[in-house]
N, C-alpha and C positions, 0 to 999 in steps of 0.2 A: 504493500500500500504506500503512496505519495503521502508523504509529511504534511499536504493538505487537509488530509481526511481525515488527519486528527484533529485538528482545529475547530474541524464541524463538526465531528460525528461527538468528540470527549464531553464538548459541554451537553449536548443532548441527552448522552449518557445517563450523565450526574443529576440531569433534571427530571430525569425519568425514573434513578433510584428514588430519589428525593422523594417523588410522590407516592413511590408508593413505600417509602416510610411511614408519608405518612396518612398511610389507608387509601392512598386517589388511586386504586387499583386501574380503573378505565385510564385515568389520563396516565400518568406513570408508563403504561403499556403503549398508548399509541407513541410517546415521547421515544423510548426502545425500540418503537418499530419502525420510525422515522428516523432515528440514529443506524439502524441493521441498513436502511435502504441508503441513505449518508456515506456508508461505510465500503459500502457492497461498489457504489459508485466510483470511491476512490483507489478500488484495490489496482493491481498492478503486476497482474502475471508473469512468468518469465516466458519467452518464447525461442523456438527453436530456429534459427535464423537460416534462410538457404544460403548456400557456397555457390550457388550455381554462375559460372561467368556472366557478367553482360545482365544478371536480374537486378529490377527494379521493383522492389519488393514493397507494401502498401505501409503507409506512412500512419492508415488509423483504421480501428474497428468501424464499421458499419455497414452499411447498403449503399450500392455503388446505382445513384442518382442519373446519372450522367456522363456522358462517353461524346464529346466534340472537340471538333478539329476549327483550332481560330489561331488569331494573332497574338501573343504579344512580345511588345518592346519592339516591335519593326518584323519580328519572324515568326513563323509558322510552328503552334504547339499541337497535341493534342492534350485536350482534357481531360479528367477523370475525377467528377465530383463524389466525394463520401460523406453520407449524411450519419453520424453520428446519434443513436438516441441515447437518451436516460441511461440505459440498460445495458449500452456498451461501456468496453473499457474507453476512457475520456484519454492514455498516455499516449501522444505521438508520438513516433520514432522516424529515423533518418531513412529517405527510402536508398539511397547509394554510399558507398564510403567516399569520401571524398572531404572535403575543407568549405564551411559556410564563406560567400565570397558576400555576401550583403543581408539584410534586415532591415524590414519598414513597417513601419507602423501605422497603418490607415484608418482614418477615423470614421465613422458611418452610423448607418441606420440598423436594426436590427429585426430585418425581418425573417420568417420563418427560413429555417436554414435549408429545406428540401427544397425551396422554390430558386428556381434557376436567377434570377435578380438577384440573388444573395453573392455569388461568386463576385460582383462587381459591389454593391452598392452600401454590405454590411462592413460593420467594424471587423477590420483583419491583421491576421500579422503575417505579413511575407518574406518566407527567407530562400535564397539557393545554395542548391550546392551542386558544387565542379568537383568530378571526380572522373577515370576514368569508364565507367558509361555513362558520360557525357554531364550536360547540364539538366537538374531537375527543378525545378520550382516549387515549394509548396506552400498553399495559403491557409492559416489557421483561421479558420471563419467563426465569429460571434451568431449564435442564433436569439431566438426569441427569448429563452430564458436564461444563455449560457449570457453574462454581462464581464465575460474573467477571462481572460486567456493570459496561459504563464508560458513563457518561452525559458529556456533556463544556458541557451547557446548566444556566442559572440560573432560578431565576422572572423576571420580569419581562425576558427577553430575547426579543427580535424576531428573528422567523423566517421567511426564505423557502419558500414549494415546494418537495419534494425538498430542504430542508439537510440535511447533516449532521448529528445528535444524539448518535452515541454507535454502542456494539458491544456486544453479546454473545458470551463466547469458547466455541467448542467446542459448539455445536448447541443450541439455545433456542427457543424461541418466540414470536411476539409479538399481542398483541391490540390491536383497532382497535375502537371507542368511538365508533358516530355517531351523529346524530338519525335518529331517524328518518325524517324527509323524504331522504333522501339517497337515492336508486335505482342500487342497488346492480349492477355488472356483473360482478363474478365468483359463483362459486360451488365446494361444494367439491370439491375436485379441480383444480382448478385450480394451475398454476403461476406465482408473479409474482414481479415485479422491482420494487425500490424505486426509488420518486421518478419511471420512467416508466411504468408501469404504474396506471393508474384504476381505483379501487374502485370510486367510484360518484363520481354528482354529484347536488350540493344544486342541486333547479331553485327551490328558493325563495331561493335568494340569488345567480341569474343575473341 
């Protein structure tokens, strides 16, 4: 579990012994089961990370929203939106090894995180990394209830597969940034997991 999750879930805890010290059996309870669902949010798996040359492996738990081919910064990406709920694990990881080369922090609106106007117009935080499968993008999106996103990386730091990056709290989204050579293996509807799970692979940098 994220050093977050205790921050929320401990005071919960104690207020939920607390009542039913003293006899608030109902409230006490829901207080515990609000703190179990608190808790449950912040945990933080280990995952099996693949070796495979050239993968680009998913940055976040959810249901993959969105699969488009657009611009940015003058050149041609494809996207790969992940809607995050409640229910998933909320920790991002690095989808390539490689070295963060920038970070920005864009201010916005927050609207529901499945809908496609979210990728541009919600509060985001944007970092890349250059590695050798190439250059990734990925954007930590603020949904309607998530108002928190923690990044815990620099620019110029070095990154493994699957590290660590940071969290979004309370249901968000996140977008993936590739070249386009990259052959993509999910699609939407689909379910994935960060850091074991493969978006796709650069066969030009196997």
């Amino acid at each position: 579990m994220v050093k977050e999750g205790y921050w929320y879930g401990l005071p919960l805890v104690l207020i939920g012994g607390g009542l039913i010290g003293l006899r608030l059996y109902v409230s006490g309870g829901l207080f515990l089961l609000l703190a179990l669902l608190v808790l449950n949010f912040f945990r933080d798996p280990e995952r099996l990370i693949p070796t495979e040359p050239g993968a680009v492996v998913s940055p976040a738990d959810g249901k993959v929203v969105q699969v488009v081919v657009e611009s940015y910064e003058g050149r041609p990406v494809r996207r790969v939106s992940i809607f995050m709920s409640p229910l998933d694990v909320h920790v991002n990881r690095s989808p390539i090894e490689g070295v963060i080369r920038n970070v920005t922090y864009q201010q916005g609106a927050f609207h529901v995180a499945s809908q496609s106007r979210a990728s541009m117009e919600n509060e985001q935080n944007v970092f890349t990394v250059e590695g050798e499968q190439g250059t990734v993008v990925v954007k930590q999106i603020a949904g309607l209830l998530a108002r928190r996103i923690v990044f815990w990386k620099r620019p110029g730091d070095p990154l493994t597969r699957g590290e660590r990056v940071g969290l979004i709290k309370f249901g968000s989204r996140v977008d993936v940034l590739v070249d386009p050579e990259v052959e993509l293996r999910v699609k939407v509807g689909d379910h994935i997991r960060a850091g074991s799970d493969v978006l796709g692979t650069n066969r030009a940098k196997t």
